[in-house]
C-alpha positions in Angstrom: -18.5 113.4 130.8 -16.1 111.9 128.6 -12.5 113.7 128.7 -14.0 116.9 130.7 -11.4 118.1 132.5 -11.4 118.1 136.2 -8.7 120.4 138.2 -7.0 118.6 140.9 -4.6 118.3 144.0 -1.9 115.3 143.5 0.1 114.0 146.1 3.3 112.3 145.5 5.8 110.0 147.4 8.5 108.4 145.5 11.4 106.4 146.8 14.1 105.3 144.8 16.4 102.8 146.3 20.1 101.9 145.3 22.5 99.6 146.6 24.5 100.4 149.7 23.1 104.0 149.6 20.4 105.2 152.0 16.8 105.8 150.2 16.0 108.3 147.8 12.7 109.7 149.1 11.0 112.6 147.1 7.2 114.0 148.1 5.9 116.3 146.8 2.3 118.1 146.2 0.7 119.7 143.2 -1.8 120.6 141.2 -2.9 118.9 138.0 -5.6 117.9 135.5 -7.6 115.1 135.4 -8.9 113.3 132.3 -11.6 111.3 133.2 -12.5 108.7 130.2 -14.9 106.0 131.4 -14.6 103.5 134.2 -11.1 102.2 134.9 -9.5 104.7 132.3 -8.3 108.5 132.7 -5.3 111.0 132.1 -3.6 112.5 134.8 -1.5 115.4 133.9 1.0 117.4 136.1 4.5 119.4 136.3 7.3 118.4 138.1 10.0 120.6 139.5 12.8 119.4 141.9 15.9 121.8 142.5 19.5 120.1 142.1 20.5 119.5 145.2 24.7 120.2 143.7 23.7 123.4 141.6 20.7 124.6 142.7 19.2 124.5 139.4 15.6 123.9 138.8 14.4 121.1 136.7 10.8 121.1 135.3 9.0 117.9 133.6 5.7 117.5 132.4 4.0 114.3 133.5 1.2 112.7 131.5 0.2 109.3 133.5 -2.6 107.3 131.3 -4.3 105.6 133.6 -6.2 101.9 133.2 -7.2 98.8 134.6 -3.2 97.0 135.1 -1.6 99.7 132.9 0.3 102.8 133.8 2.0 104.9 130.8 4.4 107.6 132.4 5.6 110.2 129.5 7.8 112.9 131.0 8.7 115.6 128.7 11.5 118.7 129.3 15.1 118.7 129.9 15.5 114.7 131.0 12.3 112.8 128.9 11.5 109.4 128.9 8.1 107.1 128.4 8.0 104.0 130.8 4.9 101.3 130.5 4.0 99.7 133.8 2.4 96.6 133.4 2.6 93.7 136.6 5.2 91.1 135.6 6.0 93.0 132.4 9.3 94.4 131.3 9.3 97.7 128.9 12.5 98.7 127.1 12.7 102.3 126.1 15.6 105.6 125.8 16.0 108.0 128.5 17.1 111.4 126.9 19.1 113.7 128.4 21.1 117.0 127.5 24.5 114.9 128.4 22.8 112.2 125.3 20.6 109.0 125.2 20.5 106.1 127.5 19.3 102.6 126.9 16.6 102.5 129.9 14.2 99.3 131.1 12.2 98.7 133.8 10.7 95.6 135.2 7.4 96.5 136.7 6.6 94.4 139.9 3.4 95.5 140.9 0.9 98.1 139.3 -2.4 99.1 140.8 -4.8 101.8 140.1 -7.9 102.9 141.6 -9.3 105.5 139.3 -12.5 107.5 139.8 -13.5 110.6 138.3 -13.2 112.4 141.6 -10.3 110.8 143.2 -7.6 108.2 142.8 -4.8 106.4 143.4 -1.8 104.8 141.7 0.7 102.4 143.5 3.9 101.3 141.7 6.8 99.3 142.7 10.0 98.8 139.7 13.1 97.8 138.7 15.3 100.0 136.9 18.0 99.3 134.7 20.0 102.0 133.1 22.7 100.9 129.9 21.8 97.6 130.8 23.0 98.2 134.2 20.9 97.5 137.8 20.1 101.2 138.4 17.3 101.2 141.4 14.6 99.9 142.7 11.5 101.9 143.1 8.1 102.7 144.4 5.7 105.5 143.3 2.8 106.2 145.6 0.1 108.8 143.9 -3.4 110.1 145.0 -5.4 112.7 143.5 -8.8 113.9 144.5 -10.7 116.8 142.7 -11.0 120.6 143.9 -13.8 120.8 146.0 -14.1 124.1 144.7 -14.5 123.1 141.3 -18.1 123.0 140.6 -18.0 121.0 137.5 -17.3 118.0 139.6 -20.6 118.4 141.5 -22.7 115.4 140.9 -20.2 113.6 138.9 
């Protein structure tokens, strides 16, 4: 069982909030891989597109969440990339790179819970960002995933 891969359906609800602006909700659903390692450990993996709201550009990322116990590791790879640890009470210091050039990024992770199962999931964030040193937003990140009932290697799992 370990690291089979299981297909699944993610859905996501992110809300960015910055001072005396309204909330930055995004929500989105997808589909994705799932990484199931042993109790209380697995890799989610997924792409993100969101269109530029100014432009009408579309961005795409590729999201790798590893998933444990009081740990979240985000790695987002493509035009804007970044890794992020999310531990409760922990701060984690790291570069935001962009095609406009690096940013000192850091994020002060208030709360982190997981629920992982090799079937279906959930991951619930809340953050602090700081970008260049600089308050940025504060933020929440709401995730379920459950596997493809069609998928028949997840029978019996």
């Amino acid at each position: 069982m370990e690291n089979q891969q299981t297909p699944v359906f993610i859905n996501l609800l992110a809300i960015a909030r910055y001072d005396q602006m309204p909330d930055y909700p995004i929500q989105f659903m997808t589909t994705g891989k799932l990484y199931y390692k042993n109790p209380g450990e697995a890799l989610l993996q997924y792409v993100e597109s969101q269109e530029d709201e100014e432009t009408g550009e579309i961005t795409r990322a590729d999201i790798s969440l590893s998933l444990s116990d009081g740990k979240v590791t985000m790695q987002r790879s493509g035009d804007f990339s970044n890794t992020m640890v999310f531990s409760s009470g922990k701060r984690f210091e790291g570069t935001y790179h962009t095609p406009y050039g690096e940013m000192d990024m850091a994020v002060f992770t208030k709360e982190a819970a997981c629920r992982i199962g090799n079937r279906e999931g959930s991951l619930h964030l809340k953050y602090q960002l700081q970008i260049q040193g600089n308050y940025a937003s504060s933020n929440e990140l709401h995730l379920e995933y459950r596997a493809d009932p069609a998928d028949k290697n997840t029978e019996g799992r």
